[in-house]
N, C-alpha and C positions, 0 to 999 in steps of 0.2 A: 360722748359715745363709749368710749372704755371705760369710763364706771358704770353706763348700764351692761356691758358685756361683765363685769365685773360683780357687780349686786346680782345679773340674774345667777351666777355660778355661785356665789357665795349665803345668799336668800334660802337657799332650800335646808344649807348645812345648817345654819343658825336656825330656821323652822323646827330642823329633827329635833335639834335639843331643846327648845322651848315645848315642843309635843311632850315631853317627858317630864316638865315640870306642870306645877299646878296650876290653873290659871288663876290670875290678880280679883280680888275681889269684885272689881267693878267692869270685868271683861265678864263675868259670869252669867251665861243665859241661860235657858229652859232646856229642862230636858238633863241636866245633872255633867258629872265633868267627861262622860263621855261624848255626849254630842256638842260640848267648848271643844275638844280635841278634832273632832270631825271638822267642826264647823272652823278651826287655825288652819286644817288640812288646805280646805278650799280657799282661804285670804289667800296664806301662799306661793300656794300653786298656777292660784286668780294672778296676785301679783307678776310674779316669774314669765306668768304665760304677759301681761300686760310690758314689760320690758324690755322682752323677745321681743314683741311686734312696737315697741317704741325702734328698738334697735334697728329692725327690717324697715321704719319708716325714715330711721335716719343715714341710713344704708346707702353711700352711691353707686347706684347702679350705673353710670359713665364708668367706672372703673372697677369693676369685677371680680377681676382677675388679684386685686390688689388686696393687702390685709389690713382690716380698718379697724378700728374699736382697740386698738393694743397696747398692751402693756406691756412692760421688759423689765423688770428687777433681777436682782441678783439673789440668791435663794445661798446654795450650796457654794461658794466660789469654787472651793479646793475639786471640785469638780465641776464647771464652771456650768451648773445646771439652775436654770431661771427661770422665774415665774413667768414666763410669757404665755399671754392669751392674746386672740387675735379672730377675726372671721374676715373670710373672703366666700365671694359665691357657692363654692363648694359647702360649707360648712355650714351657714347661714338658714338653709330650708330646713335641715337636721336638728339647729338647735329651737326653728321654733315652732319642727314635728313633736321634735322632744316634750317644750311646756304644753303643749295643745293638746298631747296626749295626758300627760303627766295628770292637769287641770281636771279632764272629764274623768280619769281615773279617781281624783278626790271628790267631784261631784254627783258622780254615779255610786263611791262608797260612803258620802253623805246619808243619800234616799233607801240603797241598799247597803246596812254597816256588815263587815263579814262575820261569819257567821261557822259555826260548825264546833265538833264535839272537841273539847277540851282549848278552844283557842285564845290564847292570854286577852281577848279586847282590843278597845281600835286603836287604845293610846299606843301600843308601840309598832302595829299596824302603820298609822299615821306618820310616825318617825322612822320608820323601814322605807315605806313610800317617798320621803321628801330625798332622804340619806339616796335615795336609788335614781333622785332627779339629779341631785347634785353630782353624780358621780358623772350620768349620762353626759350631763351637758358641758363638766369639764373633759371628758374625751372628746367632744367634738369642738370645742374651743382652746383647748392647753397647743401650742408649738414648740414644748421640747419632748425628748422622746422618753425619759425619764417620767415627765408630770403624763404623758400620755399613760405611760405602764401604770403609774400609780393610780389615776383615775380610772382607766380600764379595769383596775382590779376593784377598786370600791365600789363598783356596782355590784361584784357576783353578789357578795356577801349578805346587799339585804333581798336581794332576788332567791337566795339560800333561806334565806327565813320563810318569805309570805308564799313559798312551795311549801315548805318541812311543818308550822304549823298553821297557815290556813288551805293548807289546800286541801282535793279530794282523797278518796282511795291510793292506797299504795304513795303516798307523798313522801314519806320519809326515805324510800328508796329514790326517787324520781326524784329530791331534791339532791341527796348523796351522788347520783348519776350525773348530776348537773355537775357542782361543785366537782369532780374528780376530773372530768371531762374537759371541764376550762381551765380551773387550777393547771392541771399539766398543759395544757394547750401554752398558757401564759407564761411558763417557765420557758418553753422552745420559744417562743415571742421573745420573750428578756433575752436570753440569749444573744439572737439575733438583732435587737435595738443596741444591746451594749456592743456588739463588732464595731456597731456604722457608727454609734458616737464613740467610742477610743479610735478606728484607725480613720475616721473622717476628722477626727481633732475637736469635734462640737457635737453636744447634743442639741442645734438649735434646729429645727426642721425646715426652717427658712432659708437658713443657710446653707442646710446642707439641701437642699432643691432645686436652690437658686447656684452651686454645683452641678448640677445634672449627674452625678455620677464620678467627677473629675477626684482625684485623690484614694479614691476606693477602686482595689483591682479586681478584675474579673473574678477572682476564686473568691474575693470579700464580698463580692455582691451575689456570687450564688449562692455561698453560704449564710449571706443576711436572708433573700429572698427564700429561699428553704425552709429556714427556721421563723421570719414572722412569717410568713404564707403558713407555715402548717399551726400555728397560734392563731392567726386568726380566721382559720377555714374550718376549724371547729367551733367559733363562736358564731361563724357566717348562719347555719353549718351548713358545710359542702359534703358532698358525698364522698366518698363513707363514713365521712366522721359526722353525721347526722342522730345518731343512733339515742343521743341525749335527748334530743327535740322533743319526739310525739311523747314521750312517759312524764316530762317538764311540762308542755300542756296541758295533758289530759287533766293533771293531778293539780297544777293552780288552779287559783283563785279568776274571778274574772279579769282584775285587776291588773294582776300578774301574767296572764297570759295575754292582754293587750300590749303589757309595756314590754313583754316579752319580744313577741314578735313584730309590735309598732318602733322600739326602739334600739332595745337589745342586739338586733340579729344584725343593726344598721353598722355596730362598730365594727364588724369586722370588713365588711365592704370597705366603711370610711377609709379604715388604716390601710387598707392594698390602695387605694387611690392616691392618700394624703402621703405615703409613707414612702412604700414601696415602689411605684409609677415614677417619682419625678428624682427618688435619690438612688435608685439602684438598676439600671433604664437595661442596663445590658442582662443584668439576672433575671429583670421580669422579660425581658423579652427570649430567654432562652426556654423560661419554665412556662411563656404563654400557652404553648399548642399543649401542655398537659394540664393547664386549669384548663384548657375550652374543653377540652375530654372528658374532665370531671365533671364541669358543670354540666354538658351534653348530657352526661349519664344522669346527673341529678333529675335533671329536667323530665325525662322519661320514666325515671324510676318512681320521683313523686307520683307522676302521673299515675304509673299504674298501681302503686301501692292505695290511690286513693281510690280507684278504680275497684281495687280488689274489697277494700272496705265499705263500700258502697252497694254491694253484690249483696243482693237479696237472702236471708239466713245467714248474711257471712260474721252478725255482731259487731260491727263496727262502731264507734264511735264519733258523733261528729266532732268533737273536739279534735282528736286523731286527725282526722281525716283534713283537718284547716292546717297542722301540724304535718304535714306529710306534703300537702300542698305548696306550701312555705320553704322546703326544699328542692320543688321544682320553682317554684317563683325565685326563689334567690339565685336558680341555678342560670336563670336570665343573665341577673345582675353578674355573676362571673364572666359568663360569656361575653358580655360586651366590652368588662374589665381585660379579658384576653385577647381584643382583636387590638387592642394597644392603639385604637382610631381615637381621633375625637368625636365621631359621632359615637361609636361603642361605648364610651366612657361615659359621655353624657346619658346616654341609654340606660347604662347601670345606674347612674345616681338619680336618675328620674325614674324608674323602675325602684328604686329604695323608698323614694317621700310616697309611691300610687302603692307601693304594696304595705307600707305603714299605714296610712288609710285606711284602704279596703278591708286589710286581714282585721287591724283593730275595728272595723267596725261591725265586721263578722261574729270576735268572738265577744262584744258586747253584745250581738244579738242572741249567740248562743246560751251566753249566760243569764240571758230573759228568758229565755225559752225553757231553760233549765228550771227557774224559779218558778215557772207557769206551770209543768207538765211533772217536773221532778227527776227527768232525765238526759241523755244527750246519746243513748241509744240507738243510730240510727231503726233500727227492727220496732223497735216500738215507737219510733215518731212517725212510724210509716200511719200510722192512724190517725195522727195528728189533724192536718189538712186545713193547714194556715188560715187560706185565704177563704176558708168558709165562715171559719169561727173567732178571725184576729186577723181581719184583712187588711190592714194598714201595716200590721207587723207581716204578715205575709208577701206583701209587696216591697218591703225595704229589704227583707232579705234574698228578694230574689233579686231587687237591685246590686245589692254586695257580692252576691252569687255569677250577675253578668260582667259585674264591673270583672270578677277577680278572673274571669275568664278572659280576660282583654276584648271585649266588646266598641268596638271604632268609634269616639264620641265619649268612653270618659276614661279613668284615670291611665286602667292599669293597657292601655294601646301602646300608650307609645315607648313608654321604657322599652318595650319587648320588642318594638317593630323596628327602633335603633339597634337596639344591641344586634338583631338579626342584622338588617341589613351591614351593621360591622364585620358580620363576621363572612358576609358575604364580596367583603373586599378587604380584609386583614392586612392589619400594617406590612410595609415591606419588609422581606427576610422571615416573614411568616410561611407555611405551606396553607397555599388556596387549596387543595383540593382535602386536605383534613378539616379546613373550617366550614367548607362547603358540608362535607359529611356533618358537624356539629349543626350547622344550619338546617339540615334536612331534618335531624334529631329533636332540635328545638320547636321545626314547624309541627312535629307527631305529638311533639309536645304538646302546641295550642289545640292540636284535636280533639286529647286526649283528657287535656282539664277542659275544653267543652262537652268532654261527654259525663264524665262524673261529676261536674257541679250540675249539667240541665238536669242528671238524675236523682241528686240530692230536691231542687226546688219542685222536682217530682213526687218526691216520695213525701216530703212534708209540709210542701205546702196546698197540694192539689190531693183531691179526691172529694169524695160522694159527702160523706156528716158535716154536718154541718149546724147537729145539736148539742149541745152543754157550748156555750161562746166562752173563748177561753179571754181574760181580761186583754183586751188590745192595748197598744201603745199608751202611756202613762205619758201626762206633761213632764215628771224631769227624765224618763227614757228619752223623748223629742230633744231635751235640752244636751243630753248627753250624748245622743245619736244622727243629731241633725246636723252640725258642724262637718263630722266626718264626713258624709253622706253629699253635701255641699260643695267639699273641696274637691270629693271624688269628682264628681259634675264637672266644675271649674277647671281644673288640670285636663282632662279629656279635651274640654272645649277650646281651653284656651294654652294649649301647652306652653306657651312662650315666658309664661310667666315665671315658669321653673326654668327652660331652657337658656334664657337672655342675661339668667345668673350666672347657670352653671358653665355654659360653652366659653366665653375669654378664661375664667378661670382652669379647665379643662388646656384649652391650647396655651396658658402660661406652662403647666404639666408636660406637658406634649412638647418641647419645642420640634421644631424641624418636620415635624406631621400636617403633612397638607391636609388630610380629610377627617 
């Protein structure tokens, strides 16, 4: 078991660099050494994602709570910082969101390679991509808080690339915007990781978890929680520190703005759950009733930001507009992380794998759409009219359009219906009657993303024409779009399959919390 947790974190690095050399003569197929480079993308990526789910089959699920698959070397002694990796329930559905996404990212830019004026090719395209899996999946596998910083940070870098040269309009700015936003976020992170491992004596996370708190004093833990909370509530992002987001999407690549918001947005949630919940219990619980405020705001303001985008002459974008949503949808996941419940909690981290999903399977459809029509304009796909002319594609994305509304029956219900009801009974020494307020917030929320997504699958997928058919769903879109589309279903249907990971795991975090 910990050498497949081991090869899948380690596969992807040794891919990037093999992506950068040439391939062996008798690895060489048709099509020249750009599509050998594509076609190394997908082994893999294929592989990574096939070791994740050896790992998830070899997973005990009797003990959840517990960290399996691990390893513990000694790295740095003089700072007694170690290689440790390890997954338990929490961590588990993330890393193998992580290769499933990772996977259709190289298989969908297999069919479609990127593309656009001046862009160096897929070779180092392909090795940004794998370098951006390995990074993902050792933040969600590494347990010290040191290997967490360091892998937290080797993601921006190649997410800074496949924005700056493959993305749209304005990308050079929108990637710079990126990069400034986390880099600094990350420094207030560091900060705050280095207090809890010098005055906790270990940077082990398990250790210091498996503390509750004990050895760190109150001022060390408001000043821990202060400083990663605001690191990684701009990678969340939480409002106001959102502002990177929509200009980062619009301006990726399809790729890039999948793993963006399928995988990217997850670390920050992770590390308030993994991090902050179980080693600093009295800081987060002083600064909960002001993330549920944030999040609240979030929640509302995506709404109406998309609402506003949406408004007929207003020029909107739907890239934007998925991007802007993604801020009320995470602002869920805050709010469950804030009512310090273990239903809230679980709420958030299942609300993280429906809204990796949904969102990524969204902006693969927009980036179909885009390659069909040439735009992402809402004003002009008003003429579009899906289901006249590409109705199989008109119909899955009004699938992704109900799911991401939380529609009762698939993915994205139940994250949001825990987190609410969390916050409708907030840990003790919380105020009920401000959560109740965030809970009213949240509910205006779900009205309000059902009013601007029914008005999206309005404007582009229905109307009168229904001449020039625009090419419908292609066999490898199906292949790269029907997994997502699936799991959405499955999770809706069957929530327990997430849930029966994440809850002992969750109340190991929790101790002393009844609900």
């Amino acid at each position: 078991m910990r050498l497949l947790l081991a090869a899948a974190v380690v596969l992807p690095l040794l891919g990037a660099g093999a992506a950068l050399l040439p391939a062996p003569p008798g690895l060489r197929g048709k099509g020249g050494p750009e599509r050998d480079v594509l076609r190394h993308g997908v082994t893999v990526t294929g592989a990574v994602l096939v070791l994740t789910l050896l790992l998830a089959a070899g997973f005990d699920h009797d003990r959840p709570a517990d960290v399996q698959a691990e390893t513990d070397l000694s790295w740095i002694p003089a700072l007694d910082v170690r290689l440790h990796l390890g997954v338990d329930g929490i961590s588990l559905p993330l890393l193998v969101l992580t290769a499933l996404l990772t996977f259709l990212c190289a298989l969908h830019t297999y069919f479609r390679p990127p593309q656009g004026e001046d862009t160096p090719g897929p070779v180092p395209f392909v090795a940004l991509l794998l370098l951006l899996e390995a990074g993902t999946l050792a933040t969600f596998a590494v347990l010290d808080l040191v290997l967490f910083f360091l892998a937290f940070e080797t993601v921006l870098i190649p997410m800074y690339f496949l924005i700056a040269r493959w993305g749209g309009a304005e990308r050079a700015a929108a990637a710079w915007k990126f990069i400034l936003y986390t880099v600094v976020g990350s420094v207030v992170m560091l900060l705050g990781l280095l207090l809890i491992g010098l005055r906790g004596g270990t940077f082990d996370m398990v250790a210091l978890a498996e503390a509750n708190g004990a050895g760190l004093s109150h001022t060390t833990q408001l000043l821990a929680v202060l400083a990663i909370g605001l690191g990684l509530a701009v990678k969340t992002p939480m409002w106001p520190l959102h502002s990177w987001l929509p200009d980062a999407h619009t301006a990726a690549p399809t790729a890039g703005s999948v793993l963006l918001a399928g995988v990217l947005l997850k670390m920050g949630t992770y590390g308030l759950v993994r991090i902050a919940l179980p080693i600093a219990p009295e800081g987060m619980h002083t600064f909960a009733p002001y993330l549920g405020a944030f999040a609240a705001a979030g929640i509302v303001y995506g709404s109406l930001a998309c609402l506003a985008l949406v408004r007929q002459g207003a020029g909107g974008d739907l890239k934007r507009l998925i991007a802007y949503s993604s801020v009320g949808h995470m602002g869920f996941v805050l709010l469950g992380i804030a009512t310090l419940t273990r239903g809230g909690v679980n709420g958030a981290l299942f609300a993280n794998v429906a809204h990796g999903l949904i969102t990524g399977l969204l902006f693969f459809l927009v980036g179909a759409l885009k390659e069909r029509v040439g735009t992402t304009d809402l004003d002009r796909l008003t003429d579009v009219t899906l289901y006249g002319r590409a109705p199989r594609f008109g119909g899955l994305l009004a699938f992704a359009a109900v799911a991401s509304l939380g529609l009762p029956g698939l993915a994205g219900f139940w994250g949001e219906l825990l987190a609410m009801l969390g916050a409708y009974h907030p840990a003790d020494g919380l105020s009920r009657p401000a959560f109740l307020v965030y809970l009213v917030c949240a509910g205006l929320g779900t009205l309000l993303t059902a009013a601007y997504l029914l008005l999206v699958v309005r404007r582009v997928c229905m109307g009168d024409r229904a001449d020039e058919p625009l090419t419908d769903l292609r066999g490898p879109e199906y292949a790269a779009f029907a997994p997502l589309a699936a799991l959405t279903l499955l999770a809706g249907l069957w929530p327990a399959v997430l849930l029966d990971l994440t809850n002992p795991a969750v109340a190991a975090l929790l101790p002393g919390v009844a609900r």
